[in-house]
C-alpha positions, 0 to 999 in steps of 0.5 A: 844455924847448923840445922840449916847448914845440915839440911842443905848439905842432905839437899845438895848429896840428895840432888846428887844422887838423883842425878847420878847415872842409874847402874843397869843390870849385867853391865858395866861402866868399863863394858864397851858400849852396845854395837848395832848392826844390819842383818841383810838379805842374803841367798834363795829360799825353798820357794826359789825366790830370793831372801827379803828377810832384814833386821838388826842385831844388838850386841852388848857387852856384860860386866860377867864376861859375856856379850847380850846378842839380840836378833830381830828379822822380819820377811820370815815365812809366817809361824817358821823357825829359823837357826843362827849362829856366829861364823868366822869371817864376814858375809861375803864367804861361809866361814865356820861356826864359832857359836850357836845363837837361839833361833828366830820364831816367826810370828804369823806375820813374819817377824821373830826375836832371838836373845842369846848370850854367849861367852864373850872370849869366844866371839871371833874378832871377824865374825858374823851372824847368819840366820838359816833358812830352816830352825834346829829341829827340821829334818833337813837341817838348817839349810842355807843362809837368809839373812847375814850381818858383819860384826864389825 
């Protein structure tokens, strides 16, 4: 009889532990929960045609005191490079910037991901993120803004 008392308590721990939430890497259950936001178009290109460049970016929270950005775009001209950071402020005036984040390789269809993590105490209460028109190595700098998304 306490064999089969024994045996369904390890069934019943087992199930329990089969239903607990699985801990992902570089989180946490107090971190706050992952911020989805758009990036928009936003002034001219080279060419003189307006931006159609758009995504999202991601903005997670880590237990180890940084915070997981992740920017995907689409509309870049094809195999481009594309420089982004974190502005003090919002998209509707260029504020200065508070971090550098990796920039966006376009692929041959116009779309890129950047990953970066960046210290989370340095991220601006008001703040937003901003991809140029250019990537960190051209010799004319970044140039201006394509796509902008508030951090709210």
């Amino acid at each position: 009889m306490k064999d089969k008392g024994l045996s369904i308590a390890i069934y019943f721990i087992l199930i329990l532990a089969a239903c607990a939430p699985a801990a992902s890497e570089g989180s946490s259950s107090n971190a706050s929960p992952a911020l989805s936001i758009n990036m928009n178009p936003l002034g001219t290109l080279a060419s003189g045609e307006t931006s159609q460049v758009s995504g999202t970016a991601q903005i997670t929270p880590l237990d180890n005191g940084k915070t997981k950005i992740v920017v995907s775009l689409s509309g870049l001209e094809p195999n481009s490079s594309h420089m982004g950071h974190i502005h003090v402020g919002d998209c509707s005036v260029v504020g200065p910037v508070a971090l550098g984040l990796s920039p966006v390789e376009a692929d041959a269809s116009g779309n890129g991901t950047a990953t970066a993590e960046v210290p989370s105490n340095q991220v601006p209460a008001t703040a937003y993120i901003a991809y140029h028109q250019r990537g960190p190595n051209d010799a004319a700098g970044v140039g201006s803004f394509i796509s902008c998304g508030d951090i709210k």
